[in-house]
Structures are given as C-alpha cells and as structure tokens.
N, C-alpha and C positions, 0 to 999 in steps of 0.2 A: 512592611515587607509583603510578598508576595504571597498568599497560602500558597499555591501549585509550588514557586520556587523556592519555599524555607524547605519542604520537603525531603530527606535524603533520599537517595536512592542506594539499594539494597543491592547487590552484585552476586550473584548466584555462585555457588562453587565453580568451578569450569571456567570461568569468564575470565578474562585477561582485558586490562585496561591500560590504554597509553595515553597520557596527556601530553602535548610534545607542540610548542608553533603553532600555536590558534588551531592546534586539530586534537578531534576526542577522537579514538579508534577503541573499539569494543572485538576483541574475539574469542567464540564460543563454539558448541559444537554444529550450529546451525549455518554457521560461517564469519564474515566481520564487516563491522558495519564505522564508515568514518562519517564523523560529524562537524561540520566548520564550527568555531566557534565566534563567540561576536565578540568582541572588541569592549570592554568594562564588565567583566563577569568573569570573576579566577574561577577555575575548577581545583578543587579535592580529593586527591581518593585516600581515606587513612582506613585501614583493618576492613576494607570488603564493605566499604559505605563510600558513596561519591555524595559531594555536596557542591552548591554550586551559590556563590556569592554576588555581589554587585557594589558596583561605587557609585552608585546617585540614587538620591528618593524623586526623583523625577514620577510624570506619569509613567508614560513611554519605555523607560527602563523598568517601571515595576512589571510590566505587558510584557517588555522582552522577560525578565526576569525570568517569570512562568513557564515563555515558550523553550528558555534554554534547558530550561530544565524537563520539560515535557519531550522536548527532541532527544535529550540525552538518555531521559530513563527508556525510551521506546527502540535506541538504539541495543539497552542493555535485555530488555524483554526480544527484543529480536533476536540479538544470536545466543540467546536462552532456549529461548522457546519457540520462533519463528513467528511469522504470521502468516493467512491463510485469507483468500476470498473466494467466494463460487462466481459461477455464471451460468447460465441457463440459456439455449439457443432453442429458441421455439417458432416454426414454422414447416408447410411442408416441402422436405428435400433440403432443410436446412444441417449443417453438419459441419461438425472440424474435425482434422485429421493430424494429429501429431507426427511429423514425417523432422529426424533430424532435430537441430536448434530452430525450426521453423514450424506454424501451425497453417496449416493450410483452409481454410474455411468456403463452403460453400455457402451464399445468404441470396441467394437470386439473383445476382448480378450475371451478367453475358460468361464473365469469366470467374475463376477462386482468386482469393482474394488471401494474399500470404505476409502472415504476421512475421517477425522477426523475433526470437525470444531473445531478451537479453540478459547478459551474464547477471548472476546473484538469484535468477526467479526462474524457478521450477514450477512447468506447467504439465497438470494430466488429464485427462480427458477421458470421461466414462459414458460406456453410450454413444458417442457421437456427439450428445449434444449437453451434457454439462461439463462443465470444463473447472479444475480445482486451481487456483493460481496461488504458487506457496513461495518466502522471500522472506531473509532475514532484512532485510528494509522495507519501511514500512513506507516511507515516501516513496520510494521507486514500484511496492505493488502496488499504490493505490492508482501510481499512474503508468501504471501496463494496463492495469485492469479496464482504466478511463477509457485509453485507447482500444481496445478490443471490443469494448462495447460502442464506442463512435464508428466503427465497420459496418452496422448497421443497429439503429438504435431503436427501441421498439417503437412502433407504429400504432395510435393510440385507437384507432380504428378496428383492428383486425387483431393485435397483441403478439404480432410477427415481429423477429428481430432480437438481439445481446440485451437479457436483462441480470441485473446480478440476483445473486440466491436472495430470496425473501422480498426483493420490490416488488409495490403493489403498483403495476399498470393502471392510469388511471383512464377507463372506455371512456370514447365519444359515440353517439348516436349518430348513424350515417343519415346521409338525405332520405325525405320522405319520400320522395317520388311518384310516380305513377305505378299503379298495383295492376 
C-alpha cells in the first residue's frame, strides 16, 4: 500500500464532511471545499477519521492512491485552517490596488492591468506592493497566485516584476559594452 494513502486523516472539530456520488465536500469555518473523487478508491469517514482505500495493487493505483488521499486531507486542512501565499511587486511605479472583487495593478504596461478575483480567494494588499492571497482551496490559490504573477514576471536582469514571498530571483549580468 501506499505510505501517503494508508494514512488517515484527522477531521478537526467544526468540519462537516459529505461523501455522496464520486464527490468529497468538506465544510469548515474557512468555507467548503469539493473534491472529485476517482473511480476504485471508497472513502470512509467513522468517529472524525476519513480514510480512503483502493481496489488494485497496480503501480498507477498505488500513485493515485497517495494523491486521493493527499487532495483530500488538503481539502480538510483548508477549511480548518485555510491557506495563505504572498507576493511581492518590485519595481518602480509598480503597484496594485484592490478596488471591488477586482485588483487592479500597475507593472509598466501603457495601460493597468485588472485581475479578476474569484469566488473562494480572499486577496489583501499592503503597501501597494505585497499582496497576501488567502483560500480554503488549495489548488485554485496556487493557481490565482500563478496567474498574478504571469502579469508580469520578474525580469532576471533588473528583478522588476510578480515574485512570490521568499523566491530567490536568480541575476543575469547585462552586456559588457562600451564604458
């Protein structure tokens, strides 16, 4: 079996689980998060433990195994606890502006450039230019986040441009030129 998906998963006080028609639904006080589920993997929930099985020792099923179970607990950690990414917008006159369900950003472009927030992901903005993206799903911030940072993505020249909290920019040395 799988290590990641022998694992149970633990279900916090608060959390409300439905297993129901090939869908996991988790809701919590962060909000609710549904998960498809695959096709030869029964789920469990007995006394505030979910566990998740399988019908074949195949490779490929021990692999999904892992993931069903890694999507599921991540759904249960999310509307527990939520999840959180930074950004960092570094340049100068660069800036976003939280206006609405929309973010509006300035990155040197002729014109701003307006993000769309979508339902479930709470975004704030400190400064002007770091910006905190919060979401009981974890697959839909990883890919807000993605997106925000492809608006303009840092420039390895100059280190202008959407970097997330903590990436290390890696410099290129410009032409040598005439002095």
């Amino acid at each position: 079996m799988s290590r990641v998906g022998r694992r149970p998963i633990e279900v916090p006080k608060g959390v409300k689980i439905v297993v129901s028609e090939g869908k996991f639904t988790a809701e919590g006080p962060k909000g609710h998060v549904t998960q498809a589920l695959l096709d030869g993997f029964p789920v469990k929930v007995d006394n505030g433990v979910v566990t998740v099985g399988r019908s074949g020792e195949s490779g490929p099923e021990r692999a999904k195994h892992g993931l069903m179970r890694a999507l599921l607990s991540n759904a249960v950690v999310g509307v527990s606890e939520g999840f959180s990414q930074g950004l960092e917008i570094t340049g100068v006159g660069y800036k976003a502006e939280l206006r609405g369900s929309e973010v509006h950003f300035a990155l040197g472009y002729s014109h701003p450039v307006v993000f769309k927030v979508p339902e479930g992901i709470k975004i704030e903005i400190e400064k002007a230019v770091k910006i905190m993206v919060t979401g009981a799903d974890r697959q839909l911030l990883g890919q807000v986040c993605a997106e925000i940072r492809r608006l303009r993505p840092p420039d390895p020249y100059k280190g202008k441009g959407i970097k997330f909290t903590g990436e290390v920019i890696r410099r290129k040395v410009g032409k040598a030129g005439a002095k």
